[in-house]
PADOBA-32042 format. One line per 8 residues: number of its first residue (from 1); their letters; for each residue z, x, y of C-alpha. Coordinates in Angstrom, 3 decimals. Layout:
N
NUM = A = Z,X,Y  ...
***
This chain:
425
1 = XXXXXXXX = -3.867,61.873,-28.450  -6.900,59.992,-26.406  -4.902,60.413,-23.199  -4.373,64.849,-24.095  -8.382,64.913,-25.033  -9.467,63.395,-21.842  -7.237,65.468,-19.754  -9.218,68.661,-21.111
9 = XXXXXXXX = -12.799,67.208,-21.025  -14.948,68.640,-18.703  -15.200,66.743,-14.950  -18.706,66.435,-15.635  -18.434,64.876,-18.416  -18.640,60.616,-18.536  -15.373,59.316,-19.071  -14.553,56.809,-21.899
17 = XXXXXXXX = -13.755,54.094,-19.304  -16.994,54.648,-16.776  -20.490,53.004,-16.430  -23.227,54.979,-16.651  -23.784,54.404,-12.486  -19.924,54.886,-11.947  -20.520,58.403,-13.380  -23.702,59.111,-11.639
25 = XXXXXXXX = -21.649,57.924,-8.660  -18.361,60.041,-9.112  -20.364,62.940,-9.490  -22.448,62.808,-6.551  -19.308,61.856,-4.018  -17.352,64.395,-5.547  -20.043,67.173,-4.925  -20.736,66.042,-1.506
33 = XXXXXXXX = -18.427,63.900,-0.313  -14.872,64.099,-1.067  -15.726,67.921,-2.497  -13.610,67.510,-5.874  -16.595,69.022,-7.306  -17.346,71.192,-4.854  -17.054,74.237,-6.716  -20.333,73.427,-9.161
41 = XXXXXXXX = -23.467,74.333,-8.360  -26.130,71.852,-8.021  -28.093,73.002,-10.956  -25.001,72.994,-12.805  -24.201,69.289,-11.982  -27.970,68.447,-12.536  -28.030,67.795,-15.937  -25.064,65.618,-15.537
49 = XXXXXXXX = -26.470,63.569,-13.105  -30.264,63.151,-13.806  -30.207,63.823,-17.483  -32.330,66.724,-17.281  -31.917,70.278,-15.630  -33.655,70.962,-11.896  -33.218,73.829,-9.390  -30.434,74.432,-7.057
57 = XXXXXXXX = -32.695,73.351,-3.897  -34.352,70.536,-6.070  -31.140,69.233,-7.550  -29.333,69.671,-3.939  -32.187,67.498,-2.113  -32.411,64.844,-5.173  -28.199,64.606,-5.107  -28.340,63.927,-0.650
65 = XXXXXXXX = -31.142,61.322,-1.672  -28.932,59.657,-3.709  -25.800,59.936,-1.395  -27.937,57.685,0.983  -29.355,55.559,-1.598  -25.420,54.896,-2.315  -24.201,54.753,1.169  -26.819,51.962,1.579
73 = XXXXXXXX = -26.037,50.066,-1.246  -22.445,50.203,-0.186  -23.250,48.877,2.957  -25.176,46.187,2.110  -22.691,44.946,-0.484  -19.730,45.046,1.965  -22.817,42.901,4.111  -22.463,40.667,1.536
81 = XXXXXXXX = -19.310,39.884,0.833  -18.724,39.534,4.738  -21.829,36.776,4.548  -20.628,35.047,1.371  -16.954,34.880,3.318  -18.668,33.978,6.148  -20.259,31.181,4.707  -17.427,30.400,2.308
89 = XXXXXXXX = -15.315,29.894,5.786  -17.827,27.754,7.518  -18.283,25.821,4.684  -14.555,24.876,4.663  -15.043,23.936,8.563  -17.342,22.190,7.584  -15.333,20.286,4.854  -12.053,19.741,6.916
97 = XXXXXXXX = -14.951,18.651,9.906  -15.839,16.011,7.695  -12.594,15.018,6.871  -11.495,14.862,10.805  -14.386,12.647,10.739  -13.366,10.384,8.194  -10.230,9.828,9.440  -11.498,9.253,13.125
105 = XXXXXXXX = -13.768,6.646,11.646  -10.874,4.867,9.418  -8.330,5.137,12.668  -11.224,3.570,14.981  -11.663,0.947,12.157  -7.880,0.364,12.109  -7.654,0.525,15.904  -10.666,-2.115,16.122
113 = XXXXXXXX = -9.072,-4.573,13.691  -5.621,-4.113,15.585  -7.250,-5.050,18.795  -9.308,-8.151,17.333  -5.600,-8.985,15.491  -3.911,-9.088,18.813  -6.821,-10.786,20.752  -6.202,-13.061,18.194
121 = XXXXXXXX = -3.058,-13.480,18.357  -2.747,-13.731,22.182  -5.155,-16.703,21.753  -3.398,-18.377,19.251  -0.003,-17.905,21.063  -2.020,-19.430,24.405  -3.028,-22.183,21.884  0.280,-22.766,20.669
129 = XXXXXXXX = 2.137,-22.974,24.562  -0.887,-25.269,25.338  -0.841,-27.737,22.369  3.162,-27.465,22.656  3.006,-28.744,26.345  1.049,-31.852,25.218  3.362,-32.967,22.921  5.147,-35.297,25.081
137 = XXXXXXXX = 1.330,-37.296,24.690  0.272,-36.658,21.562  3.818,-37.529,19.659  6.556,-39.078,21.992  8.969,-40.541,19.809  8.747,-41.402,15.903  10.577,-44.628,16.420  11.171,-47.171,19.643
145 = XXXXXXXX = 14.782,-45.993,19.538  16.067,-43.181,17.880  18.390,-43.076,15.064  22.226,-42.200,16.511  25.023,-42.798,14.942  28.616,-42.194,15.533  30.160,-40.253,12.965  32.883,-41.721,11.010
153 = XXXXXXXX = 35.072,-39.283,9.347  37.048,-42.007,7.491  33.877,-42.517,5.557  33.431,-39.223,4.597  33.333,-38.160,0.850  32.965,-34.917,-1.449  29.021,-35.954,-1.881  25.954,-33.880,-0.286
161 = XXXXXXXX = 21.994,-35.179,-0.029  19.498,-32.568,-0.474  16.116,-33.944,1.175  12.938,-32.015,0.040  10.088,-32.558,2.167  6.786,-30.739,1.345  3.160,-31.174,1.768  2.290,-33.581,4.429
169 = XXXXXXXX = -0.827,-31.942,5.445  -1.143,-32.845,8.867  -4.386,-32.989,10.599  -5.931,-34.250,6.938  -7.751,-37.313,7.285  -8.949,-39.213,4.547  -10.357,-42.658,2.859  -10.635,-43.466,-0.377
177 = XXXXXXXX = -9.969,-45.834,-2.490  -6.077,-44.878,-3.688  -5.238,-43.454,-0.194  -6.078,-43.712,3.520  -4.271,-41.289,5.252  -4.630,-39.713,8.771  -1.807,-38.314,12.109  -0.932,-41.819,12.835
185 = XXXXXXXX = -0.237,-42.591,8.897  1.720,-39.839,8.613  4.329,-40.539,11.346  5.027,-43.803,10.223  5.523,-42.221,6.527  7.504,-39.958,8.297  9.551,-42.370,9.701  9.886,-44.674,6.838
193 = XXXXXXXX = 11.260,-41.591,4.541  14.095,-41.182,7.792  14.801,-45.029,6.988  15.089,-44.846,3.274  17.179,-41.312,3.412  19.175,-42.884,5.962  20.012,-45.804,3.571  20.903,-43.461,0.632
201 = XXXXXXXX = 23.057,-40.936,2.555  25.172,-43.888,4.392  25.115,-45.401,0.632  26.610,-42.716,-0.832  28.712,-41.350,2.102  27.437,-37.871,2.160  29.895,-35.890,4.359  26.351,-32.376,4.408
209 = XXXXXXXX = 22.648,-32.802,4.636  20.456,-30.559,2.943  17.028,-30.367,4.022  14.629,-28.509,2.255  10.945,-27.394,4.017  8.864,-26.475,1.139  5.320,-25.917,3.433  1.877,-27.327,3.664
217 = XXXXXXXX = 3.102,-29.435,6.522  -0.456,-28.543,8.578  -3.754,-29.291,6.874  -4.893,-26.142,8.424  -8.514,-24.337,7.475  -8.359,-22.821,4.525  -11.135,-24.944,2.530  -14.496,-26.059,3.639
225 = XXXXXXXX = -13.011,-29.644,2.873  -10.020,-29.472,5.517  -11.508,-26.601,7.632  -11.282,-27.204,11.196  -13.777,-26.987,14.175  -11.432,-24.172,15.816  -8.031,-22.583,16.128  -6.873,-24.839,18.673
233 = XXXXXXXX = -6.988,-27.721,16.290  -4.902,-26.055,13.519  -2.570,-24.696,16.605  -2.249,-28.485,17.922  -1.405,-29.485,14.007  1.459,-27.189,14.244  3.178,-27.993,16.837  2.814,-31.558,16.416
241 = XXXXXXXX = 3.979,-31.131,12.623  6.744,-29.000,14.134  7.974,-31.437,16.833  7.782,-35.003,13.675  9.842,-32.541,12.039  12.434,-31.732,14.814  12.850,-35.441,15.356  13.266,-36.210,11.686
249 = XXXXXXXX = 16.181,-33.653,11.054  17.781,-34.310,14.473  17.751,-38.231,13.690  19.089,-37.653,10.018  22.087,-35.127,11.269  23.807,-38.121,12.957  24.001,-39.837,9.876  26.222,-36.716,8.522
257 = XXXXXXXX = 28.971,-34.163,9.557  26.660,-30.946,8.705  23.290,-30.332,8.466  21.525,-27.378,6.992  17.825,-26.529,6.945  15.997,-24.466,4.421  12.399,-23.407,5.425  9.225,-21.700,3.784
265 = XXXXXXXX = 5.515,-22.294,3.935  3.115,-22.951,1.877  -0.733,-21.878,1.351  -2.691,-24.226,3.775  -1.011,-22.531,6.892  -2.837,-19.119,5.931  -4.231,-17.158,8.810  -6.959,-16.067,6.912
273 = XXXXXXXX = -9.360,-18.539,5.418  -10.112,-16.412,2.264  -6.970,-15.618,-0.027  -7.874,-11.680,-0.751  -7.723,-11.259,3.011  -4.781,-12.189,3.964  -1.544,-11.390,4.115  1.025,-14.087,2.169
281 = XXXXXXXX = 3.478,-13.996,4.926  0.939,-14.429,7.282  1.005,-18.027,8.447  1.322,-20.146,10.681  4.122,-22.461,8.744  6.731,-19.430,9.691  6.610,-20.795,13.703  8.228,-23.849,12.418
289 = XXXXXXXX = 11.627,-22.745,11.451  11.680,-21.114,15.381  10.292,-24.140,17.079  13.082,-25.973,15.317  16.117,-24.063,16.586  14.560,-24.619,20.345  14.048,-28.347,20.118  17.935,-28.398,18.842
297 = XXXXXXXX = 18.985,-26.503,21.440  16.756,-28.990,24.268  18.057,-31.950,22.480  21.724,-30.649,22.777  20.899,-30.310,26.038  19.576,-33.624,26.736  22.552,-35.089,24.883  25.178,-33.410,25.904
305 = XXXXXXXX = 27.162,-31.849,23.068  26.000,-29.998,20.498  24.713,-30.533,17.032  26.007,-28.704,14.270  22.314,-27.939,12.167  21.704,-24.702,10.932  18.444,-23.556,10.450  17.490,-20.794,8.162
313 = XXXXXXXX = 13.870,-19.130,6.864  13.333,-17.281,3.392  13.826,-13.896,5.194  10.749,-12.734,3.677  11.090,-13.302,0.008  9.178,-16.753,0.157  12.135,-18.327,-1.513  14.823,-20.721,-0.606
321 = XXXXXXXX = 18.404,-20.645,-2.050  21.488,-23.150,-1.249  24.389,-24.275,-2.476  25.229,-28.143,-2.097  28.430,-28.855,-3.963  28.800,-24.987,-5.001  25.734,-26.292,-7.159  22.915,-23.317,-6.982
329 = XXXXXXXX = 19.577,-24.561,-6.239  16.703,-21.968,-5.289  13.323,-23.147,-3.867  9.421,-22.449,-3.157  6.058,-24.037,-2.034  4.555,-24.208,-5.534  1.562,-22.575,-5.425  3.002,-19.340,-6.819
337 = XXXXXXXX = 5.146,-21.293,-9.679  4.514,-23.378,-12.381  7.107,-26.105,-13.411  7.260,-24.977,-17.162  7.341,-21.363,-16.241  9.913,-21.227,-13.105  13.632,-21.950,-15.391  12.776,-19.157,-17.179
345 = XXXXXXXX = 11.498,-16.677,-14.860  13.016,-17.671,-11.660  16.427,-18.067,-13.311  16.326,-14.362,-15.030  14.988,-13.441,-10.931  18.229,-14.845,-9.403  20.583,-13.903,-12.019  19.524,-10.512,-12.236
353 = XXXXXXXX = 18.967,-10.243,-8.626  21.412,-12.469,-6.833  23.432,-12.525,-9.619  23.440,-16.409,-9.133  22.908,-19.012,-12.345  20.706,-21.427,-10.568  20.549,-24.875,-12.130  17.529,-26.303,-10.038
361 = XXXXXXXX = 14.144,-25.213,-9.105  12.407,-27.050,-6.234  8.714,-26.922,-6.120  5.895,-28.705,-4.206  2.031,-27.569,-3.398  0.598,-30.215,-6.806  0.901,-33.424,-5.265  2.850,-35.029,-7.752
369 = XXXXXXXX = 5.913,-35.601,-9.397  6.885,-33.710,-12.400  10.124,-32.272,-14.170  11.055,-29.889,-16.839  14.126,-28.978,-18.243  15.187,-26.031,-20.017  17.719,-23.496,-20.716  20.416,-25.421,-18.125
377 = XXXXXXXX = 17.812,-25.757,-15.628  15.906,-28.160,-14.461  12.642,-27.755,-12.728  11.090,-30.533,-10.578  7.545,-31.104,-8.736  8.271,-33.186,-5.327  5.543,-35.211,-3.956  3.551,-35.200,-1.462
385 = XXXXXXXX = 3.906,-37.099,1.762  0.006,-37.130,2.559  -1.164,-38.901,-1.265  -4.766,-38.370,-2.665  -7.182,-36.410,-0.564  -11.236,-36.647,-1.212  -10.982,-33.930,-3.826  -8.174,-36.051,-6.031
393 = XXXXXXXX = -10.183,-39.140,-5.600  -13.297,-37.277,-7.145  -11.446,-35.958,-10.133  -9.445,-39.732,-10.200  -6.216,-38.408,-9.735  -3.298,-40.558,-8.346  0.151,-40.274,-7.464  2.169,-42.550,-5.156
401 = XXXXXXXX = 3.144,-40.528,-1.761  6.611,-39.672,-1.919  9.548,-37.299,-0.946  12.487,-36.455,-2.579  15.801,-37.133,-1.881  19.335,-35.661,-4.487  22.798,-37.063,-4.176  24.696,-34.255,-5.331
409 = XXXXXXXX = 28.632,-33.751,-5.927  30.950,-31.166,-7.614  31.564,-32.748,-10.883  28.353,-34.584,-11.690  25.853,-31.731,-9.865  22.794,-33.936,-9.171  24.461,-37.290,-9.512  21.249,-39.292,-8.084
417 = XXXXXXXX = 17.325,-38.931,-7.865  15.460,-40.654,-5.359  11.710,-41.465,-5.118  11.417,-41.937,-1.249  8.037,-43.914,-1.530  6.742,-43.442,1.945  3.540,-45.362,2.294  6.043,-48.594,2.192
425 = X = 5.892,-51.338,5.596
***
């Protein structure tokens, strides 16, 4: 009914949907521009338009008035919307500008700390060939004569060692009155653990050797106690550290028919001085494991025949996991573990994981030992090879220097625990 009605209202009339300008508008445009109501006269459409009646020439002159007055304001809104598009579109620029910016700044950032990582780098690897080539001076041999054996096989039996060695801090030097420890100290502990693991592995006739690198072997610079003077001295504790250790393992593997090595790292080979900026993985401890498999291979060399040690890393996961005996072991530095914490959570991690029931943890990093036992697992602290430093002496803590040493075989699992007390003449 509303939709017949306005069909038979007059053109001139408002509309039920219009403004009052809209019909001022329509009426005006239709008169004189697209002539829908051209056939009114402008006295006629007067009323309509101005609210009040005018002559034909007075209406006609008022109505092209207002046709320009429209035009105009029709101009200068389509004026405005280009500006406020305009504007809208350099503001945009503007934004995505500011973003190109940005991102220039945080790739030039990037870039910057690439190039100062690789200048680094390039110095520390010039460092490490340098420090490497004195080693002839600076080590030379742990003992007069070295430790070779011929292998008997008739003495062979179903038992395996498992030597843990961890945090010898290298390059630490220190007074005090439970410990005096220094480089030359801590070859001859060095050498005194080869003796006494020597003596237990011929004891029990161990037919595999498994040694375990748990980290911390360089004092390295990540405390204002133990910081260095520069990079070269950390980069000559390395390789030194590196080369005791070749010499250790390659004496020891005479003494047995295999021998595998197990290595991580631990905290104080950190690139990094501060812990929030850097990387866990990178260290310096991880060039061991490679300088290892070299001095093998120039020791084979020397000797003619080769020696069967394998040497494997924790492949990025920071943990260690063997088998002596078909007995599953799993081990880490320390510093990320706690001895009462690691059956429980490390065992779900392996079993879940690896599906592997571990039934030892090895940890080092606290300078003592320690052991816990629970749910079929037993957890055990090694100690350390260096003993006290300054800040254990302030806080009066003590624990004899020491490595570990397991006899392990398939029905007993760890059949023997050894304290190898280094610090012994």
């Amino acid at each position: 009914m509303i939709f017949i009605q306005e069909i038979y209202k007059s053109p001139l009339e408002k509309r039920g949907n219009e403004s009052e300008f809209e019909h001022h508008k329509r009426l005006i445009l239709g008169k004189l521009k697209d002539k829908t109501l051209a056939d009114y006269d402008y006295a006629e459409l007067a009323p309509y338009v101005y609210g009040q009646d005018y002559s034909v020439d007075v209406a006609r002159r008022m109505m092209y008035g207002s046709a320009r007055t429209l035009e105009k304001m029709d101009e200068e809104r389509v004026s405005n919307i280009a500006d406020n598009s305009l504007l809208n579109e350099i503001e945009v620029k503007k934004i995505e500008l500011q973003c190109e910016k940005q991102k220039f700044l945080d790739q030039r950032r990037e870039f910057n700390k690439l190039v100062a990582q690789l200048g680094r780098e390039d110095h520390i690897n010039d460092q490490l060939v340098a420090a490497a080539e004195r080693i002839p001076e600076t080590i030379g041999r742990l003992v007069d004569e070295p430790f070779w054996n011929e292998w008997n096989e008739q003495h062979e039996s179903d038992n395996e060692a498992v030597l843990v060695l961890s945090d010898w801090h290298y390059g630490m030097v220190t007074d005090n009155v439970f410990n005096r420890y220094d480089t030359e100290i801590c070859r001859q502990r060095v050498t005194n653990v080869i003796k006494s693991a020597i003596d237990r592995i011929t004891l029990h006739q161990c037919s595999k050797l498994h040694v375990v690198l748990l980290g911390d072997f360089i004092s390295g610079g990540i405390h204002s106690s133990t910081r260095v003077a520069s990079e070269e001295l950390v980069c000559d504790q390395l390789m030194q550290v590196s080369e005791i250790l070749a010499q250790a393992i390659i004496a020891l593997s005479t003494y047995v028919h295999e021998t595998a090595v197990y290595a991580t790292y631990g905290n104080h080979g950190r690139v990094m001085p501060k812990k929030d900026e850097n990387i866990h993985r990178d260290n310096y401890e991880r060039i061991i494991p490679w300088w290892l498999a070299q001095r093998i291979k120039a020791e084979e060399a020397v000797i003619g025949h080769k020696l069967n040690i394998n040497i494997d890393d924790d492949n990025g996961t920071e943990f260690l996991f063997f088998s002596p005996c078909g007995i599953d072991m799993c081990a880490a530095h320390g510093d990320l573990d706690g001895v009462k914490q690691s059956p429980q959570m490390l065992g779900t991690l392996f079993h879940k994981v690896y599906n592997k029931d571990i039934k030892a943890i090895l940890l080092g990093d606290k300078h003592h030992r320690e052991s816990f036992e629970e749910l079929g697992i037993t957890s055990m602290i090694v100690g350390s090879l260096c003993g006290s430093d300054d800040y254990a002496n302030m806080k009066r803590l003590y624990s004899v220097p020491s490595q570990l040493l397991l006899i392990v075989n398939p029905r007993d699992g760890i059949d023997a625990e050894y304290q190898l007390k280094c610090d012994k003449e």
